[in-house]
C-alpha positions as CSV (number, residue, x, y, z in Angstrom):
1,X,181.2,153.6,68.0
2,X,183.2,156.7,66.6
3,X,183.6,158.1,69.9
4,X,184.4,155.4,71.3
5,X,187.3,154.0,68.9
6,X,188.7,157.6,69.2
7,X,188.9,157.5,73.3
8,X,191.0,154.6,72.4
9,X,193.1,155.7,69.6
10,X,193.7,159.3,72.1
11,X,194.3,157.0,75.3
12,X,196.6,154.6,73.5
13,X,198.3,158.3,71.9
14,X,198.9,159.4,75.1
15,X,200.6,156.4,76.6
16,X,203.1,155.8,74.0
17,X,203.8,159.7,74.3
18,X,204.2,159.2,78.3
19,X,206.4,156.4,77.9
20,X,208.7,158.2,75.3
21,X,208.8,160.9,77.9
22,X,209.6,158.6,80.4
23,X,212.2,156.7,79.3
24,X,215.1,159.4,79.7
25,X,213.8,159.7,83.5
26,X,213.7,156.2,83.9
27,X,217.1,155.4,82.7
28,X,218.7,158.2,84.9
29,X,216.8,156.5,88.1
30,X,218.0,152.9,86.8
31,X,221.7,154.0,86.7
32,X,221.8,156.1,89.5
33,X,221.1,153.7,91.7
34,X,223.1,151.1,90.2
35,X,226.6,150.0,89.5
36,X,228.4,151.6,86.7
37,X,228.9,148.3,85.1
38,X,225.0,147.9,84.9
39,X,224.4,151.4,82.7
40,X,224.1,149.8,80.0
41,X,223.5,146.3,81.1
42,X,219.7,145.8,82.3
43,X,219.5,143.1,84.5
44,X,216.5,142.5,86.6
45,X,218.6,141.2,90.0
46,X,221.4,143.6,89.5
47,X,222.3,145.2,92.7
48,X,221.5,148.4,94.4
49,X,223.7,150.9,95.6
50,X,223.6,154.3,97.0
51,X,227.3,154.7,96.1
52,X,226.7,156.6,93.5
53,X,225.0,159.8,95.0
54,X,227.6,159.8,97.9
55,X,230.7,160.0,95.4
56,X,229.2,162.2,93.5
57,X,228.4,164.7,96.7
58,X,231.8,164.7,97.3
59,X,233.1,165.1,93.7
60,X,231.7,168.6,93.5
61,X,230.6,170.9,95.9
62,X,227.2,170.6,95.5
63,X,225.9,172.1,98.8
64,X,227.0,175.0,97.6
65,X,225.8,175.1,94.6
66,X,222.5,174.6,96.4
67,X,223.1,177.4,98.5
68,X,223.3,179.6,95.7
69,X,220.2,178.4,94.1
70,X,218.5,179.0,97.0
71,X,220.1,182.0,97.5
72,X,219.0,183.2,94.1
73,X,215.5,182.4,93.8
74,X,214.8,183.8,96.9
75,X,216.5,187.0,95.8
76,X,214.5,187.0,92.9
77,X,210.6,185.9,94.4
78,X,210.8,188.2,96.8
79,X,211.6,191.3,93.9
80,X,209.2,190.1,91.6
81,X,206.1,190.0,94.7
82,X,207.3,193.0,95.9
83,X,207.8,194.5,92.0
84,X,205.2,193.6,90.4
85,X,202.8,193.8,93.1
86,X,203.2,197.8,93.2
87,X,203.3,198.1,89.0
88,X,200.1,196.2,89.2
89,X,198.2,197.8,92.1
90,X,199.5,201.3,90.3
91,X,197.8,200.6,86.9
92,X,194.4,199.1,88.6
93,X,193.9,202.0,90.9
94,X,195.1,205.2,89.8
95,X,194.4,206.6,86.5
96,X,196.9,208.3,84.9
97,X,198.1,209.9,81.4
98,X,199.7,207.1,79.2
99,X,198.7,204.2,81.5
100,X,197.3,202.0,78.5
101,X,200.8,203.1,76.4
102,X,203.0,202.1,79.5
103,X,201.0,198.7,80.1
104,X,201.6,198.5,76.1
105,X,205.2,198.7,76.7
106,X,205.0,195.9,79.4
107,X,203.3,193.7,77.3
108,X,205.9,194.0,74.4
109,X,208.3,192.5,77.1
110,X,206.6,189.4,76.8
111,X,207.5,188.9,73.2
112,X,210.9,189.5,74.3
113,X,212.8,186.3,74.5
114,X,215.8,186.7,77.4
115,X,218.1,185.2,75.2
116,X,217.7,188.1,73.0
117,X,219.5,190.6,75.6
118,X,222.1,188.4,77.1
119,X,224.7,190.3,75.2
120,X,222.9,193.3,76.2
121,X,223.1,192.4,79.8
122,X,226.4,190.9,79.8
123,X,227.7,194.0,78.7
124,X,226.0,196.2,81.4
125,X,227.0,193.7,84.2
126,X,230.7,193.9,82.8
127,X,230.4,197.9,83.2
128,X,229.1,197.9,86.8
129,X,231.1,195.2,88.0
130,X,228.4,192.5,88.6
131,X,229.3,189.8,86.7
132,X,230.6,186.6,88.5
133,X,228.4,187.5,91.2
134,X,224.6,185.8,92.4
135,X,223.4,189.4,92.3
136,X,224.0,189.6,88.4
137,X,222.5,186.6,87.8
138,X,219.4,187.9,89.4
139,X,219.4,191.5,88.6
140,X,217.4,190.7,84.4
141,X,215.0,189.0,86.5
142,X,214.4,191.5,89.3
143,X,210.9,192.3,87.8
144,X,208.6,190.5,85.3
145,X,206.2,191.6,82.5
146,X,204.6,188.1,82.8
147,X,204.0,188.5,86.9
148,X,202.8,192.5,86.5
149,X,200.4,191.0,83.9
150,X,198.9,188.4,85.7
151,X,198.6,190.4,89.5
152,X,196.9,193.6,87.1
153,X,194.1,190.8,85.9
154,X,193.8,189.7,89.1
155,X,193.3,192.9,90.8
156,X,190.7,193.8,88.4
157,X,188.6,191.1,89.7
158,X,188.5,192.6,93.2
159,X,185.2,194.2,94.3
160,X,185.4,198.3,94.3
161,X,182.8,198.2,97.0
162,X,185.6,196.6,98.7
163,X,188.3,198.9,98.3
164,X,185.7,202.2,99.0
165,X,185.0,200.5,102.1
166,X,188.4,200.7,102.9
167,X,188.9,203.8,102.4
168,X,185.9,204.6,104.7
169,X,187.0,203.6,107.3
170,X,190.2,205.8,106.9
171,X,192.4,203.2,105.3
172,X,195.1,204.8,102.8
173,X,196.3,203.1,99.5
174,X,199.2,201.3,101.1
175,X,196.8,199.5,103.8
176,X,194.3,198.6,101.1
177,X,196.6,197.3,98.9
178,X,198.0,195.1,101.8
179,X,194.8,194.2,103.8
180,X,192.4,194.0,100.2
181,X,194.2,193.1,97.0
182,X,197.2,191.1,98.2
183,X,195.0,188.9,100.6
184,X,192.6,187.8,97.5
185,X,195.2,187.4,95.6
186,X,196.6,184.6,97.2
187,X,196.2,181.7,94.8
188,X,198.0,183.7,92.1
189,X,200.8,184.6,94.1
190,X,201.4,180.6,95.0
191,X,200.9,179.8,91.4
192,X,203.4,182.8,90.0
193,X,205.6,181.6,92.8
194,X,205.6,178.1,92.2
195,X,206.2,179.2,88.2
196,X,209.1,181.8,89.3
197,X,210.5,178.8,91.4
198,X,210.7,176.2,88.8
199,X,212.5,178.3,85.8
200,X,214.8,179.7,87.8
201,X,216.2,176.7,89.3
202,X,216.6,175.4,85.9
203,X,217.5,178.4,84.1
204,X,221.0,177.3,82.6
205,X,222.2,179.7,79.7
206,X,222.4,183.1,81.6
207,X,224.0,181.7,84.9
208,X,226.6,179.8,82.9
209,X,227.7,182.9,80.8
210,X,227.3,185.3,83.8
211,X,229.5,183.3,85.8
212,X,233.0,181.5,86.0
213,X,233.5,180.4,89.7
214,X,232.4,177.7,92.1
215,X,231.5,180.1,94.4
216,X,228.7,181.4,92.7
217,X,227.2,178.8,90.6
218,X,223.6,177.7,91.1
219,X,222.8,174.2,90.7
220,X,222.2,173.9,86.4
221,X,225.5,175.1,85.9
222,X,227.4,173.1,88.5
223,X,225.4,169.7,87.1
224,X,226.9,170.8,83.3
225,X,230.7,171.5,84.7
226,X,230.8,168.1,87.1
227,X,229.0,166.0,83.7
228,X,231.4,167.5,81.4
229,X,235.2,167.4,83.2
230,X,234.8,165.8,86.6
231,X,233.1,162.7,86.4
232,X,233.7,161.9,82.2
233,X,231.5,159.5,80.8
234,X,230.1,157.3,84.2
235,X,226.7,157.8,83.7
236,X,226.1,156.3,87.1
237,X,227.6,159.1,89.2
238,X,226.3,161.8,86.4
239,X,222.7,160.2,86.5
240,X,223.2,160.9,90.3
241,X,224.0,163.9,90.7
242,X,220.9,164.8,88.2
243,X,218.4,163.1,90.6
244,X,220.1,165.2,93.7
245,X,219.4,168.4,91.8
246,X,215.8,167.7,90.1
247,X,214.9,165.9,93.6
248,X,213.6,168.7,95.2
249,X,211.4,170.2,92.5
250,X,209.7,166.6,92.0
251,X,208.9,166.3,95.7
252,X,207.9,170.1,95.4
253,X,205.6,168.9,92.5
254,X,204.2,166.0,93.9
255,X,203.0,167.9,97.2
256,X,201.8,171.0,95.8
257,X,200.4,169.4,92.3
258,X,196.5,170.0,93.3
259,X,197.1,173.5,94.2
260,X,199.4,174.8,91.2
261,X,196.9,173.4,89.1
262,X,193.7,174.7,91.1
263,X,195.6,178.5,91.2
264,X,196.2,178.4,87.8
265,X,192.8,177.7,86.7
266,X,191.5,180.0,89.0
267,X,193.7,182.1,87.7
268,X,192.9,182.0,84.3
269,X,195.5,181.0,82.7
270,X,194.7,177.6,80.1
């Protein structure tokens, strides 16, 4: 009867908490596809427009802002695989004086909160001329403690007989890293990817001090500028342009929701 009264009281919990969660969302999709006049005025037969995401396309330049997104995260997934791939393979296969210190000193990174070093950063950008560029919004991110970590767990799991094999049958350390660990670890590298995918393309605070034109702003910082001076207070066209931005990582959820949560558990990670 406990139990049972508890399932209920948890269940019930976890509605009102989805709801609460929900309602931001669901207000955004309400006025977005809705005349401006209805933002605030809920009216079950009130009419529905697509309006609203075509003037706000043409407000800002938003295509571009995509491109630069896309632009970016590619930059910086394809460092990070290739980065952290090599730290990690290098600390699982070859052992070395000060391995465990250095693998120390990668794990202190995790404690590290970016926005601890954006002055840091900032300043080092300023002196080598990067800043206001897609480049030096990517270059902090270049490698990650969190990515070397998780590949290095991963490629402990991996049979030696495997790797010896390998090597048997004449097979150097770049071909067994690329034709033993990498294809094994394939779940983690979709998971990390997936990960690496969705804070980038909402990572706001260092793309907004890093940059200061049009031309290189990815999508969060574009979203901010055309909320806060180009469209005012119409919460239709701004409610818009937020669904044409978080759009893609929904759908990107949606499809791939079984697998980022299958990798992760076979990943390890709770």
């Amino acid at each position: 009867m406990t139990s049972g009264l508890n399932r209920i009281a948890f269940t019930t919990l976890a509605f009102v908490l989805a709801a609460v969660w929900g309602l931001p969302f669901l207000y955004s999709v309400w006025t977005a596809f809705h005349p401006e006049r209805y933002s605030a005025n809920f009216v079950w037969n009130a009419p529905i427009t697509l309006s609203n995401f075509t003037e706000a396309w043409a407000a800002a330049p938003f295509a571009l802002y995509f491109l630069n997104t896309v632009i970016l995260i590619v930059t910086v997934l394809v460092a990070n695989l290739i980065l952290c791939t090599l730290v990690a393979y290098a600390f699982v296969r070859y052992r070395f004086r000060w391995a465990g210190f250095l693998f120390s000193l990668v794990m202190v990174q995790l404690l590290i909160s970016p926005e601890i070093l954006i002055v840091e950063n900032y300043l080092t950008l300023s002196t080598i001329g990067l800043t206001d560029t897609i480049i030096g919004i990517a270059l902090p991110y270049l490698t990650s403690a969190f990515g070397i970590f998780l590949l290095r767990q991963t490629f402990l799991t991996v049979p030696k007989s495997l790797d010896e094999a390998a090597q048997i049958e004449g097979a150097g350390a770049w071909r067994v890293l690329w034709t033993v660990y990498v294809p094994l670890a394939r779940p983690v590298y979709l998971a990390y990817g997936l990960v690496s995918i969705s804070f980038h393309w909402n990572n706001f605070l260092w793309p907004l001090i890093v940059t200061n034109s049009p031309e290189v702003r990815p999508v969060t910082v574009g979203l901010s500028v055309f909320a806060t001076v180009e469209s005012g207070i119409e919460w239709s066209l701004v409610n818009a342009a937020t669904l044409m931005t978080t759009a893609p990582l929904i759908i990107a959820f949606l499809i791939f929701q079984r697998q980022f949560v299958a990798n992760f558990m076979r990943a390890g990670i709770k």
